[in-house]
Residue frames as a rotation matrix with the C-alpha (Angstrom) as fourth column:
UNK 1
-0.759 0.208 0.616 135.62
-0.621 0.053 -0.782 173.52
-0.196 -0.977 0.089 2.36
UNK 2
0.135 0.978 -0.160 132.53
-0.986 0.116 -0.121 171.96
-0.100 0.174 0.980 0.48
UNK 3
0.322 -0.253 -0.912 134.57
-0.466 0.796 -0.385 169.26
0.824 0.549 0.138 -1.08
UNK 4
-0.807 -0.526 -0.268 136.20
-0.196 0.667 -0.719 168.14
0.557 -0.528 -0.641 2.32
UNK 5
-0.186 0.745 0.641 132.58
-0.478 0.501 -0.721 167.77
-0.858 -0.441 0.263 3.78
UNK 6
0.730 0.638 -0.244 131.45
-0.676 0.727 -0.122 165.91
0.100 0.254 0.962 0.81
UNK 7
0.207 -0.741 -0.638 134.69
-0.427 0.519 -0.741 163.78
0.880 0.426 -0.210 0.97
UNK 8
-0.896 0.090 0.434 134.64
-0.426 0.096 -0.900 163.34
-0.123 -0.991 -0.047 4.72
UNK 9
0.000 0.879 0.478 130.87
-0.593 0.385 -0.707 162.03
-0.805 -0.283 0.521 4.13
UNK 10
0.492 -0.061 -0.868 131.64
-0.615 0.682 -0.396 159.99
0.616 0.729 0.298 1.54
UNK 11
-0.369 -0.907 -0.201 134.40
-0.375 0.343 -0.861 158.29
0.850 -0.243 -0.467 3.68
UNK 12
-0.331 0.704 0.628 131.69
-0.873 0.022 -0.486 158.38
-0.357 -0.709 0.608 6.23
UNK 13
0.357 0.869 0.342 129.56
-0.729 0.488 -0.481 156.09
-0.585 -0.078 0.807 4.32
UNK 14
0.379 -0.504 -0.776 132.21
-0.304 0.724 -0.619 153.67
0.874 0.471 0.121 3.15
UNK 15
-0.657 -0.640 0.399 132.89
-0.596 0.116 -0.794 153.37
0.462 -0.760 -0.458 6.90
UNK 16
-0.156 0.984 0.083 129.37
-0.878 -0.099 -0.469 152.27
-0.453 -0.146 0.879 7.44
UNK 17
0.622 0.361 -0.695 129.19
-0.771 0.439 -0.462 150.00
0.138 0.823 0.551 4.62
UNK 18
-0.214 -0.785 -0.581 132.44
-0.383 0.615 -0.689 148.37
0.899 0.075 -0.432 6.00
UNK 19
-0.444 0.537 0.717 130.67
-0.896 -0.266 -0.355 148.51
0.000 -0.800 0.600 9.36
UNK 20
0.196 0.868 0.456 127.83
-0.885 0.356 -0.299 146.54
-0.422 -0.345 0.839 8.41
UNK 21
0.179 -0.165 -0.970 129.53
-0.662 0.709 -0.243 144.07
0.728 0.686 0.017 6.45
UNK 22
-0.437 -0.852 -0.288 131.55
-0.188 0.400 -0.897 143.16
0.879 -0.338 -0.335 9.01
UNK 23
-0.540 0.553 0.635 129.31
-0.786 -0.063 -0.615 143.38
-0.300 -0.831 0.468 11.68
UNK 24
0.583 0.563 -0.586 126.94
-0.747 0.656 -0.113 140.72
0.321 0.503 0.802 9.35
UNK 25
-0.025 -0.504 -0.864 129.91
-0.263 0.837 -0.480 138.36
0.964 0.215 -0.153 8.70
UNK 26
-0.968 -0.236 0.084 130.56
-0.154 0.292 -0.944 137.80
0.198 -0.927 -0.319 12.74
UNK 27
-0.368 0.815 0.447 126.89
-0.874 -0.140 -0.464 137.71
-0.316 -0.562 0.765 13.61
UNK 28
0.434 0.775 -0.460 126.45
-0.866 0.499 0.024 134.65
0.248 0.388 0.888 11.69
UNK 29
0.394 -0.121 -0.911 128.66
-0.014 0.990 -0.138 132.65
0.919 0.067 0.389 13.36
UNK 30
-0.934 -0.289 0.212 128.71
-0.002 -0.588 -0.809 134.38
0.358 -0.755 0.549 16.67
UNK 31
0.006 1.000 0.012 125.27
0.104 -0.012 0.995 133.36
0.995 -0.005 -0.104 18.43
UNK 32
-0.301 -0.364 -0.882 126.30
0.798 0.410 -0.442 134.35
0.522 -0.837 0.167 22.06
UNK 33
0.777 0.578 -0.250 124.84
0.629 -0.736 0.251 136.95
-0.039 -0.352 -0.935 24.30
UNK 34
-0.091 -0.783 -0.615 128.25
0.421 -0.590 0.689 138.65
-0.902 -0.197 0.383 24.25
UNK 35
0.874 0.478 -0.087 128.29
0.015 -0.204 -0.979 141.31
-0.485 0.854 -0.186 21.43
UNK 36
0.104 -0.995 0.000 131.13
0.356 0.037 0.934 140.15
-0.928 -0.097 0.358 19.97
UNK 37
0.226 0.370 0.901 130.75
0.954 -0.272 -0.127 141.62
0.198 0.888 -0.414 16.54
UNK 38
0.755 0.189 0.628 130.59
0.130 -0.982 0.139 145.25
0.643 -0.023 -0.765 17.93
UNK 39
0.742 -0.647 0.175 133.11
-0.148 0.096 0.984 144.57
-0.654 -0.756 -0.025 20.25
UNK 40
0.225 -0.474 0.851 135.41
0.808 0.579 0.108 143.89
-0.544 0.663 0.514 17.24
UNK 41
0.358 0.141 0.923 134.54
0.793 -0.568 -0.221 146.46
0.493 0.811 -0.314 15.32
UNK 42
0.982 -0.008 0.189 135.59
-0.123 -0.785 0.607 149.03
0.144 -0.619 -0.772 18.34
UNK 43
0.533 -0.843 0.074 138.69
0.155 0.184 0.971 147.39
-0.832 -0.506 0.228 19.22
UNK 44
0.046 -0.463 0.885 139.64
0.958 0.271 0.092 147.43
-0.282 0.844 0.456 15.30
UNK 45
0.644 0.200 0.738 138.55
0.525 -0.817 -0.237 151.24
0.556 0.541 -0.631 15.04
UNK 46
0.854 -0.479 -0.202 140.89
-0.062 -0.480 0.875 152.43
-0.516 -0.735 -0.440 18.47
UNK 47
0.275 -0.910 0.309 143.80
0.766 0.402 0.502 150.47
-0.581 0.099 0.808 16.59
UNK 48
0.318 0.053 0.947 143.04
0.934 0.153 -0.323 152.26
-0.162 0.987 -0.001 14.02
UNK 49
0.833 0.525 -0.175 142.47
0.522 -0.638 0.566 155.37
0.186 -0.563 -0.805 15.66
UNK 50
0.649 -0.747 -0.145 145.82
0.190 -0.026 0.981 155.33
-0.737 -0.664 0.125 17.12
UNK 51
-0.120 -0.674 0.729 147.58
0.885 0.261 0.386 154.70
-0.451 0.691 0.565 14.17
UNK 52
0.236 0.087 0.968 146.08
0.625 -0.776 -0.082 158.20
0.744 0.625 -0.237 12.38
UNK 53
0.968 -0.065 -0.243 146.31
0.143 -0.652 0.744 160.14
-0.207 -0.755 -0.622 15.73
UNK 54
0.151 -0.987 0.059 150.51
0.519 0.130 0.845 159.13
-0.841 -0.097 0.532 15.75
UNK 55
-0.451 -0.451 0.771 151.01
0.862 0.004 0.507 159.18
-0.231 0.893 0.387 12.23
UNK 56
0.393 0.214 0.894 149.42
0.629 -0.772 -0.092 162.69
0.671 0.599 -0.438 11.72
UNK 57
0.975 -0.223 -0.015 150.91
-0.088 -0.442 0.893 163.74
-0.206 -0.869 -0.451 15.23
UNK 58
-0.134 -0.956 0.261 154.66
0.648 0.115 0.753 162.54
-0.750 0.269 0.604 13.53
UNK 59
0.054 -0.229 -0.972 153.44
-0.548 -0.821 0.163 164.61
-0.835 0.524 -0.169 10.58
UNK 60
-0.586 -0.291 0.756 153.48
0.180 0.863 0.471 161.38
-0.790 0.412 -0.454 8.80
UNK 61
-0.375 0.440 0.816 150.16
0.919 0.058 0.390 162.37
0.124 0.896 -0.426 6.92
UNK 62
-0.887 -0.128 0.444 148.68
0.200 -0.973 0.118 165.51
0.416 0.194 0.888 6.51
UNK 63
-0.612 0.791 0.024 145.07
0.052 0.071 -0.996 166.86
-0.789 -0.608 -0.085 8.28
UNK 64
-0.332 0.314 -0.890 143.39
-0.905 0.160 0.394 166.19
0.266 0.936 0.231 4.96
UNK 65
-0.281 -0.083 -0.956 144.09
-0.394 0.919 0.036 162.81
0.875 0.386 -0.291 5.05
UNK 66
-0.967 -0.067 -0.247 143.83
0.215 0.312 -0.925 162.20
0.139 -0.948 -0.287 8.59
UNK 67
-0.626 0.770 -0.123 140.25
-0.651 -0.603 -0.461 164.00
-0.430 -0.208 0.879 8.40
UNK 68
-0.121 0.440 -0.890 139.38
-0.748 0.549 0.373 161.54
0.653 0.710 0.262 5.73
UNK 69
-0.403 -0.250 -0.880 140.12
-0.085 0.968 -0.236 158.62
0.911 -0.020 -0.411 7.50
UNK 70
-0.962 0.019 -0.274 139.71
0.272 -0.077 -0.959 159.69
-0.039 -0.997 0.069 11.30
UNK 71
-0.748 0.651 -0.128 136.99
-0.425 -0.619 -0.661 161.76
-0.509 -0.440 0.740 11.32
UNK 72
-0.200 0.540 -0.818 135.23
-0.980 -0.111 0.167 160.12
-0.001 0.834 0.551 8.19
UNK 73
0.043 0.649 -0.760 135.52
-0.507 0.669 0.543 156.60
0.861 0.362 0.357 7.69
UNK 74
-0.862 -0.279 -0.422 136.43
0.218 0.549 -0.807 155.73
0.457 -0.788 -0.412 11.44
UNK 75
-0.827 0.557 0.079 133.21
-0.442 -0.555 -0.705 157.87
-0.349 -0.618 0.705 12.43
UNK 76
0.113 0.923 -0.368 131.06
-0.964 0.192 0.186 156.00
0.243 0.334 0.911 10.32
UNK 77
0.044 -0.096 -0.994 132.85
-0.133 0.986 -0.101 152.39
0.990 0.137 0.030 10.68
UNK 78
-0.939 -0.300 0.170 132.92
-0.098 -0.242 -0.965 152.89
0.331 -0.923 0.198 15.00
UNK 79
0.108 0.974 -0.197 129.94
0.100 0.187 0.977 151.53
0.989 -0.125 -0.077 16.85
UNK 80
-0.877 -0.172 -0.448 130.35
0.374 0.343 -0.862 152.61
0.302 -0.924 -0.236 20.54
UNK 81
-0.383 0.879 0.283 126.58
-0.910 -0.412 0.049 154.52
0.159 -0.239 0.958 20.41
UNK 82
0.368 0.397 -0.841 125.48
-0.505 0.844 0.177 150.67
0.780 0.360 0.512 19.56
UNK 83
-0.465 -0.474 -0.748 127.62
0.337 0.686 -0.645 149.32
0.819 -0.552 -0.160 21.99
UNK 84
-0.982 0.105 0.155 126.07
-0.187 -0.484 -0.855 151.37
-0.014 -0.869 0.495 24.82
UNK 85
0.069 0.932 -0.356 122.51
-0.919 0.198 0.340 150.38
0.387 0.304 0.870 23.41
UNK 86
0.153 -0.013 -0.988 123.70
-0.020 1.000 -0.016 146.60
0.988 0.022 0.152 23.34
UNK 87
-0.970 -0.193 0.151 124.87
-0.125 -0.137 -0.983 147.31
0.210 -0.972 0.109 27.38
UNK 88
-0.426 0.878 0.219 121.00
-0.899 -0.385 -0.208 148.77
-0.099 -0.285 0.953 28.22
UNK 89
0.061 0.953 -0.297 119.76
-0.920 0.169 0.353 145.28
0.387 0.251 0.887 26.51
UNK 90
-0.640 -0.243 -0.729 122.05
0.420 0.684 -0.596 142.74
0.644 -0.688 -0.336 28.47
UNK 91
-0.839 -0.266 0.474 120.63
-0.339 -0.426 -0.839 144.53
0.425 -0.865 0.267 31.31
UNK 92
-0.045 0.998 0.051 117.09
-0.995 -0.040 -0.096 144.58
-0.094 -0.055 0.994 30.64
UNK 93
0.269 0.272 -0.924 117.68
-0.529 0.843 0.094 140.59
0.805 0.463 0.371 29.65
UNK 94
0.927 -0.061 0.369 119.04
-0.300 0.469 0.831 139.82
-0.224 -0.881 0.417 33.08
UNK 95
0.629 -0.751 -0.203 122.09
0.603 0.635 -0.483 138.96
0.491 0.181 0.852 31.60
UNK 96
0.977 -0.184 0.109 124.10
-0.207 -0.692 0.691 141.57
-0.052 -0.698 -0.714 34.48
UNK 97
0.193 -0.975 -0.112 127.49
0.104 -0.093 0.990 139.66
-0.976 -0.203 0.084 34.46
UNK 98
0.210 0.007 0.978 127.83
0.967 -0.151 -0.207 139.97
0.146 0.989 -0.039 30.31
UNK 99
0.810 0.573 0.127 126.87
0.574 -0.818 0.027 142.95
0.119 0.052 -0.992 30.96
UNK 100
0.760 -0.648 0.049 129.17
-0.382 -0.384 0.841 144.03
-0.526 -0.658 -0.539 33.35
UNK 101
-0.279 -0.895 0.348 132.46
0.525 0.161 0.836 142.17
-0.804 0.416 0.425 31.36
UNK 102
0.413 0.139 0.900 130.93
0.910 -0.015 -0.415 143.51
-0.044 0.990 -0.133 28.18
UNK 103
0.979 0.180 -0.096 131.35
0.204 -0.867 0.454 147.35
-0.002 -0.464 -0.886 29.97
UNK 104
0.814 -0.569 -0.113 134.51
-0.087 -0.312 0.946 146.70
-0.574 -0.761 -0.304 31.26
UNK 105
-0.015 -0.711 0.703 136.44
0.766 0.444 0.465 145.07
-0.643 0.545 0.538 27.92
UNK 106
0.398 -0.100 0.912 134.94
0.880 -0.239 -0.410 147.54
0.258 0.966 -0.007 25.68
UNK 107
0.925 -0.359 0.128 136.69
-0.379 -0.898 0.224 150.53
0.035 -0.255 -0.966 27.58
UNK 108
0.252 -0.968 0.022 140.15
-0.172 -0.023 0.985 148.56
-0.952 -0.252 -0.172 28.51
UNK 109
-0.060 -0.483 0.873 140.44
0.910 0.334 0.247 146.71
-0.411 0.809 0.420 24.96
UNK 110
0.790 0.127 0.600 139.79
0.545 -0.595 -0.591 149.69
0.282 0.794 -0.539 22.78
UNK 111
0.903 -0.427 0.048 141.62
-0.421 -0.857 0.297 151.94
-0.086 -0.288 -0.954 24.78
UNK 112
0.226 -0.783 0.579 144.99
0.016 0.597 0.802 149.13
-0.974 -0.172 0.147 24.85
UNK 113
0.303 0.241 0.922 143.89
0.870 0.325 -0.370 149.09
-0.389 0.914 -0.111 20.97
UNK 114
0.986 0.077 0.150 144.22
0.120 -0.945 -0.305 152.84
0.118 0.319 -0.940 20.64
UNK 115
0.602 -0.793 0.096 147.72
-0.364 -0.166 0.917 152.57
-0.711 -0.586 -0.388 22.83
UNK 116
-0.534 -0.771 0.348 149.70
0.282 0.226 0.933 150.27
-0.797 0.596 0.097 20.61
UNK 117
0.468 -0.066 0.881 148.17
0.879 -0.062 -0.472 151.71
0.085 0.996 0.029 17.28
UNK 118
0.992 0.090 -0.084 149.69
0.079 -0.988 -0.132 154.75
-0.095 0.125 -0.988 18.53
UNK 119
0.263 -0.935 0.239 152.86
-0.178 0.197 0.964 153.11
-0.948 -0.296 -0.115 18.86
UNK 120
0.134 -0.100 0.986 152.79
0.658 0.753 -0.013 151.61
-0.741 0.651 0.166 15.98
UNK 121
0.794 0.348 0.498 151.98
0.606 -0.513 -0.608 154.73
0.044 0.785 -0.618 13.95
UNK 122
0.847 -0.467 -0.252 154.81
0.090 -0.341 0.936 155.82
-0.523 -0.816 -0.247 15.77
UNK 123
0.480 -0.552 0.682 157.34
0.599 0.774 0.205 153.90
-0.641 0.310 0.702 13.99
């Protein structure tokens, strides 16, 4: 039990680390009010999401592995606390219609994202 929390928080903080890379790389050539960066990173974690949900739900991998990945490095490499922050500061900036598309993509894409990785894991 110890080892799958430290292994689950390890995986944690290689999700993170993949996080912030990636989050870096897009921010430097991404200078729009849209967060497109975090938006990215969400829509890549649902796919992802989907895919372990399926593929441990076929039996494909075991709940080990699926813990590792799902619960670990998707839980660290997933930014929708951030994304709900980044919402609050369109608002306060006046920027309202951002806002409002920013709201409305990161619930349909992710969730479409989650849909076909579940297909996919399917396979």
């Amino acid at each position: 039990m110890f080892t799958e929390f430290l292994l689950i928080s390890a995986c944690g903080g290689l999700g993170a680390v993949a996080r912030f890379v990636l989050n870096t790389s897009i921010q430097r050539w991404w200078t729009k009010a849209f967060p497109m960066s975090t938006f990215i990173i969400n829509t890549i974690a649902s796919l992802c999401a989907g895919v372990a949900a399926a593929s441990f739900f076929c039996h494909t991998v075991d709940n080990s592995a699926y813990l590792l990945f799902a619960t670990g490095f998707l839980g660290g490499f997933s930014t929708f606390s951030t994304c709900v922050n980044e919402i609050l500061a369109l608002i306060r900036g006046r920027h309202f219609g951002v806002a409002t598309t920013y709201f409305i993509l990161t619930i349909v894409i992710p969730l479409g994202a989650a849909i076909l990785g579940w297909f996919i894991g399917s396979l």
